[in-house]
C-alpha positions as a LaTeX table, in Angstrom:
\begin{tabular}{lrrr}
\hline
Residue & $x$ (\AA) & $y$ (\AA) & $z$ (\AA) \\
\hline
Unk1 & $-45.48$ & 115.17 & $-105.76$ \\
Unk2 & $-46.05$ & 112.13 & $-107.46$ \\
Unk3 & $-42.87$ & 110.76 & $-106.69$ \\
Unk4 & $-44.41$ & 111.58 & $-102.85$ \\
Unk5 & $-48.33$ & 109.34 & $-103.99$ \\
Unk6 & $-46.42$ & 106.21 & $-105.58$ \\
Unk7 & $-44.10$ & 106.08 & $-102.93$ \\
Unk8 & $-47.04$ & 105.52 & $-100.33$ \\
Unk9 & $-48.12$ & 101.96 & $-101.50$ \\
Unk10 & $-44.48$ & 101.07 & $-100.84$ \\
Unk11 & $-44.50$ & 102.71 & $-97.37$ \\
Unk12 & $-48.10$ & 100.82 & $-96.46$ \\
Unk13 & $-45.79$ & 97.40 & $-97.60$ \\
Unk14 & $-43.32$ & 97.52 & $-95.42$ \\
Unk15 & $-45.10$ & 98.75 & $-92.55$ \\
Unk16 & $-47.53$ & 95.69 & $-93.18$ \\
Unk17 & $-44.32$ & 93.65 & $-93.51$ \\
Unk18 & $-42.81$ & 94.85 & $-90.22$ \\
Unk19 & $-45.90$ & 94.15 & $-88.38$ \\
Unk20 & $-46.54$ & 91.12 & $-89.33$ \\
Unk21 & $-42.76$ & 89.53 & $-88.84$ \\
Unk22 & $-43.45$ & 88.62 & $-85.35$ \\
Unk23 & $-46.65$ & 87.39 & $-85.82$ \\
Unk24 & $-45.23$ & 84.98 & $-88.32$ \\
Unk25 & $-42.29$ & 84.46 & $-85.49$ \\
Unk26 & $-44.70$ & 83.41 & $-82.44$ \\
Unk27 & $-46.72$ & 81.00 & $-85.00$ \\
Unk28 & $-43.66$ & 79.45 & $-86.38$ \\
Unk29 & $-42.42$ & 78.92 & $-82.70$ \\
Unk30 & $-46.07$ & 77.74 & $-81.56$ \\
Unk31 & $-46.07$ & 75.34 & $-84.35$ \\
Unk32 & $-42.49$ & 74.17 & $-83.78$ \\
Unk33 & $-43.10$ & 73.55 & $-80.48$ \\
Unk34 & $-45.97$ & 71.03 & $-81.28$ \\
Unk35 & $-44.64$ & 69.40 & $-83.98$ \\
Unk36 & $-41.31$ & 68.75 & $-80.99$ \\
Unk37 & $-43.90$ & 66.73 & $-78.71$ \\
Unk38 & $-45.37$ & 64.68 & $-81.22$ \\
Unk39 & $-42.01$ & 63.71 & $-82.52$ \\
Unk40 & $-42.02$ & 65.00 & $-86.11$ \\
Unk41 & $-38.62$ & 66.13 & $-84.90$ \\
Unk42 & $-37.50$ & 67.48 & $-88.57$ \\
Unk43 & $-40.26$ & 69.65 & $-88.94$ \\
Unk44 & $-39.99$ & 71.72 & $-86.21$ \\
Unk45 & $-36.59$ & 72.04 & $-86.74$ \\
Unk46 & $-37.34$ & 73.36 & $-89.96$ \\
Unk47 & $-39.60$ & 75.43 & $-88.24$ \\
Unk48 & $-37.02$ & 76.83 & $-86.08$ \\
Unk49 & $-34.49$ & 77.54 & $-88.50$ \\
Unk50 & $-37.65$ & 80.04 & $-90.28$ \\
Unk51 & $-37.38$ & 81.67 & $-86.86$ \\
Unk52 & $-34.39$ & 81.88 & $-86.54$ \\
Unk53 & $-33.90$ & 83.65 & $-90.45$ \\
Unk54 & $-36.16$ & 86.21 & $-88.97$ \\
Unk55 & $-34.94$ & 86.97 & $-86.10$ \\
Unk56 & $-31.18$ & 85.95 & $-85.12$ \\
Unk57 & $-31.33$ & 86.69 & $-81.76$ \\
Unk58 & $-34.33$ & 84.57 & $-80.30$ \\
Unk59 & $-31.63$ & 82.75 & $-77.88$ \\
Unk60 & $-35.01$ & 80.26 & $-76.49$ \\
Unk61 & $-35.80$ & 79.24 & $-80.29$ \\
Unk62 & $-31.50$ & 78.14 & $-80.18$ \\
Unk63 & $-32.01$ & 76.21 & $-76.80$ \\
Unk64 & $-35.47$ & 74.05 & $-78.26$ \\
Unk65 & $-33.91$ & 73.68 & $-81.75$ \\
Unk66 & $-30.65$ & 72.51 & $-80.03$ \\
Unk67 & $-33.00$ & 69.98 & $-77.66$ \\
Unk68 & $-34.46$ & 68.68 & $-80.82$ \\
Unk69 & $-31.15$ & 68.12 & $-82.53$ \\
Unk70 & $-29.79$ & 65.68 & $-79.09$ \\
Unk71 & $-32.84$ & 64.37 & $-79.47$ \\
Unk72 & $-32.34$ & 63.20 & $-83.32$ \\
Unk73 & $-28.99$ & 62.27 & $-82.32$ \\
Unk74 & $-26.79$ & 65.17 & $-83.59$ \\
Unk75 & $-24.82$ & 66.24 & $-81.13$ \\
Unk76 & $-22.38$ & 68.38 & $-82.31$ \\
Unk77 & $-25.13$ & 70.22 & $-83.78$ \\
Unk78 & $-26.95$ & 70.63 & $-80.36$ \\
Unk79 & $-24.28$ & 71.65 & $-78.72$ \\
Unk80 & $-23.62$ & 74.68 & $-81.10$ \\
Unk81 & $-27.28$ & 75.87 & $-80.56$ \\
Unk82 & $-26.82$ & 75.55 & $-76.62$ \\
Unk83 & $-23.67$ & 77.81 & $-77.15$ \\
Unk84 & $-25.19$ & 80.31 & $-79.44$ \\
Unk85 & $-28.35$ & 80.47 & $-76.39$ \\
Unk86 & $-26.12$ & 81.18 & $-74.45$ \\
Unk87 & $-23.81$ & 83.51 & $-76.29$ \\
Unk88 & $-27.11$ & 85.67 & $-76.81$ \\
Unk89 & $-28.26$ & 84.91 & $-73.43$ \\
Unk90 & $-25.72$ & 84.24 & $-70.35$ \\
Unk91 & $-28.06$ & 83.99 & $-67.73$ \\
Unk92 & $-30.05$ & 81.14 & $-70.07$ \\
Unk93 & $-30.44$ & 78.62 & $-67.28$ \\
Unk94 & $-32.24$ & 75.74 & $-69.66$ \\
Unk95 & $-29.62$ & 76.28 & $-72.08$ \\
Unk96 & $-27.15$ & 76.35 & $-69.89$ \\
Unk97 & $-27.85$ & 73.08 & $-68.05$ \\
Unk98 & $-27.86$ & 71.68 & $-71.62$ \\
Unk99 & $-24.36$ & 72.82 & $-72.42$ \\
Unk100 & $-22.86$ & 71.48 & $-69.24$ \\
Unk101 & $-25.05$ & 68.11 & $-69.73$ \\
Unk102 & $-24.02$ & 67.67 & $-73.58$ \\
Unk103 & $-20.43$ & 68.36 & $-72.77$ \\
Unk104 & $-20.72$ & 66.11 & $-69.97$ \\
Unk105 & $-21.90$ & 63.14 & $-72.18$ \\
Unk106 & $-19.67$ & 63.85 & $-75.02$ \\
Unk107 & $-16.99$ & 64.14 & $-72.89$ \\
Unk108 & $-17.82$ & 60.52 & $-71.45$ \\
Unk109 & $-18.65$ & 59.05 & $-75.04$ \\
Unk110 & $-14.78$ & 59.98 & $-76.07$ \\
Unk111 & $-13.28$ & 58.79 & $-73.03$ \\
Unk112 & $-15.79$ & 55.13 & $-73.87$ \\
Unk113 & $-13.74$ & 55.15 & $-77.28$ \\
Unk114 & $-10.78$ & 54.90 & $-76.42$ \\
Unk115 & $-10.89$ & 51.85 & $-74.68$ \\
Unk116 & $-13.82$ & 50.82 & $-76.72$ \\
Unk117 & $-14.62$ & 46.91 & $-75.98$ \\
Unk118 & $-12.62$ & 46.91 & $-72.50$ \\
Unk119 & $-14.82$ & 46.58 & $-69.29$ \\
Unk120 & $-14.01$ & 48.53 & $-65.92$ \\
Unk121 & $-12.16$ & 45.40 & $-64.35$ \\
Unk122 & $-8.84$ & 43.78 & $-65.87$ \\
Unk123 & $-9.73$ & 40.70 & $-67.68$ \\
Unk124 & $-6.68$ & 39.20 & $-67.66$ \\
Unk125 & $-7.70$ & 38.33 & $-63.86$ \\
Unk126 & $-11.15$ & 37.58 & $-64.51$ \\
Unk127 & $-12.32$ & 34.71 & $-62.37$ \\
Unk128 & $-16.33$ & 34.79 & $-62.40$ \\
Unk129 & $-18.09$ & 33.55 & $-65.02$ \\
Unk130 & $-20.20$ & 36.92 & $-65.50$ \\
Unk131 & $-16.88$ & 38.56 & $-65.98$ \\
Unk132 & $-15.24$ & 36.18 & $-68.21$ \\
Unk133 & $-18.92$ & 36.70 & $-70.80$ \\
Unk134 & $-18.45$ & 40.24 & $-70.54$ \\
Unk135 & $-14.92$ & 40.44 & $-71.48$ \\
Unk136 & $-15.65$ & 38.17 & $-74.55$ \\
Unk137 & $-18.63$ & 40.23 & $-75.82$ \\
Unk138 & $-17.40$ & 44.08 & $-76.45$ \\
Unk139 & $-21.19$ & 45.54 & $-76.24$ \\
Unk140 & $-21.18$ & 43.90 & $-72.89$ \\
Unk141 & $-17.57$ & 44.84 & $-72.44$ \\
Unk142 & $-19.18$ & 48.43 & $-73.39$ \\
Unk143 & $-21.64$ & 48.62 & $-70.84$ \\
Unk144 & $-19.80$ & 47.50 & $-68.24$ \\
Unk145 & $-17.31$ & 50.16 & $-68.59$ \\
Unk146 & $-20.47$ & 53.24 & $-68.67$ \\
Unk147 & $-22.11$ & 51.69 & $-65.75$ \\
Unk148 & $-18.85$ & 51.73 & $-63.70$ \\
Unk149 & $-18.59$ & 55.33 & $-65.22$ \\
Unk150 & $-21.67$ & 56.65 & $-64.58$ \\
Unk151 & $-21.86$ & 55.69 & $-61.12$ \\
Unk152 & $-18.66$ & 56.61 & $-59.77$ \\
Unk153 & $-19.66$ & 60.36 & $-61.41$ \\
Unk154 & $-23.35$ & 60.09 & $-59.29$ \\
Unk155 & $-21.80$ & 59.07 & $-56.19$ \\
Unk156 & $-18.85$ & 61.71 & $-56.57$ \\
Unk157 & $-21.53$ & 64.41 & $-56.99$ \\
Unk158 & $-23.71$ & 63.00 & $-53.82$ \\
Unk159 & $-20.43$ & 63.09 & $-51.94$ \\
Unk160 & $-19.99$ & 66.42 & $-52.59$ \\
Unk161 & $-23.60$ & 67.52 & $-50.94$ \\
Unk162 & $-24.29$ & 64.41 & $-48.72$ \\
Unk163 & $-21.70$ & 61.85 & $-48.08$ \\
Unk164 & $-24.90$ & 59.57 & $-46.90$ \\
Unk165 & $-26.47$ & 59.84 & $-49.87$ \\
Unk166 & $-22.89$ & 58.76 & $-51.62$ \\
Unk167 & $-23.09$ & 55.64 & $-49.67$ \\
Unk168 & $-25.97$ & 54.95 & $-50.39$ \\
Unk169 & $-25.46$ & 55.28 & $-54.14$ \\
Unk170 & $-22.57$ & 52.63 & $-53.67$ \\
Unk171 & $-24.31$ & 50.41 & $-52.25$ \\
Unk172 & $-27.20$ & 50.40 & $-54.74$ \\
Unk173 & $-24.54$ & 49.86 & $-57.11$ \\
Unk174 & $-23.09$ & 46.84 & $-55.09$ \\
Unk175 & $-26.07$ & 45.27 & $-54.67$ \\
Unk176 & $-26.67$ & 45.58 & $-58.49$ \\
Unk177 & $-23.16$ & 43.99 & $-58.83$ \\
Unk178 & $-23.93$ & 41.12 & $-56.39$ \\
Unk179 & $-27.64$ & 40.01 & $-58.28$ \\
Unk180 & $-25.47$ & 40.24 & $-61.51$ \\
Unk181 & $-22.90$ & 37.59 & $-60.37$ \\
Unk182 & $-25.13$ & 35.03 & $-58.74$ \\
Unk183 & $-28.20$ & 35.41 & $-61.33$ \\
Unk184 & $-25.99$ & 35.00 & $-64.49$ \\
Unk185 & $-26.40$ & 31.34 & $-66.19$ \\
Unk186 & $-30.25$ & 31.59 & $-64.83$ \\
Unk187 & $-32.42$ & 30.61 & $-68.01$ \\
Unk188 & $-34.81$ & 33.51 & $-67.22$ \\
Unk189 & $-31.44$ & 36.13 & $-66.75$ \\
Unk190 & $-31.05$ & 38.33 & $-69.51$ \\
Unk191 & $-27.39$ & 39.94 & $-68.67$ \\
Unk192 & $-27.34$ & 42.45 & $-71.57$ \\
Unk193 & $-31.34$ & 43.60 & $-70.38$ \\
Unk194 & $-30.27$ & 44.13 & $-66.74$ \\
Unk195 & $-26.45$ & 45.94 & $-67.83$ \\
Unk196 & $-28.89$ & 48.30 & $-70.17$ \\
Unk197 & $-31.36$ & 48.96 & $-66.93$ \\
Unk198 & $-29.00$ & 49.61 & $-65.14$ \\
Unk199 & $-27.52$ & 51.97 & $-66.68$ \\
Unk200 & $-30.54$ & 53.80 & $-67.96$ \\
Unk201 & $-31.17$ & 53.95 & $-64.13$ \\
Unk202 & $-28.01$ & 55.43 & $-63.28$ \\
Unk203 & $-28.70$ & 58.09 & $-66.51$ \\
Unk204 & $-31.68$ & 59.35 & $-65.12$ \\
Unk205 & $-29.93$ & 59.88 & $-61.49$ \\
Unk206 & $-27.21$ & 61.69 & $-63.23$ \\
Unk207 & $-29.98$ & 64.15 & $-65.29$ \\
Unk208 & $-31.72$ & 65.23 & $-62.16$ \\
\hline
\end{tabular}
């Protein structure tokens, strides 16, 4: 019997303990979530990871703390935590979408070092001005070669649903070409600023 009375405390303990784990889960993920959209970005990652020591499985706490981590940058790291969403998840459309997006942009970001410095056009036959500045600065050189990228993935996709809506992609893009070429040697044209609109531009098309 009193084997049977002391071991009652220790039963009331881990009752108490059990209860209160996902308590302590939903306020760790509350707090995480806040401390994500007011940028203290390391925080709620170490937020997450608490969460995620408690319970392994919580495949939307994987999907935000993989968000956080493309957000800081690490992308390797992000893309695990998409995968492991989705491992515990399949039908994880958020983390999904992330995967394929991540993957996408990696994929693109290799491809961009390998030729690292070389625009889209030969510059051996460069004849414009524009051209000849871009092939002689590689972060221009850089941009050139994304924006070409970028594009010709945007207006591939629109093909594929609307062939009008391809065209009309293009000929955004051609337009964009066309200011480029006459406004460069303008005083008040910056050619870096409008390469890097550009393709932020062409970014956000591609993430809708």
């Amino acid at each position: 019997m009193p084997t049977t009375t002391s071991s009652r405390p220790a039963a009331r303990w881990s009752t108490t303990k059990r209860r209160r784990g996902p308590t302590r889960i939903k306020a760790l993920i509350a707090r995480g979530g806040a401390l994500g959209r007011k940028d203290q970005i390391d925080r709620a990652i170490s937020d997450y990871d608490a969460v995620l020591r408690l319970d392994p499985a919580q495949a939307d706490t994987y999907n935000a703390r993989g968000e956080l981590w493309r957000k800081k940058g690490d992308r390797p790291k992000a893309l695990a935590d998409f995968g492991a969403a989705i491992k515990l998840n399949p039908g994880h459309g958020a983390a999904k979408d992330n995967y394929r997006s991540l993957a996408r942009e990696l994929e693109r970001l290799g491809a961009l070092i390998a030729v690292a410095g070389k625009p889209s056009f030969n510059c051996a036959s460069a004849r414009r001005p524009v051209e000849k500045a871009i092939c002689a600065n590689p972060e221009l050189a850089n941009l050139d070669r994304e924006i070409n990228a970028v594009n010709a993935k945007i207006v591939r996709d629109a093909n594929a649903d609307s062939p009008s809506a391809g065209r009309a992609l293009q000929r955004e893009q051609d337009a964009f070409l066309i200011r480029r070429n006459t406004s460069f040697g303008r005083p008040d044209y910056d050619l870096q600023q409008a390469m890097r609109e550009r393709l932020d531009h062409l970014l956000a098309i591609e993430r809708r």
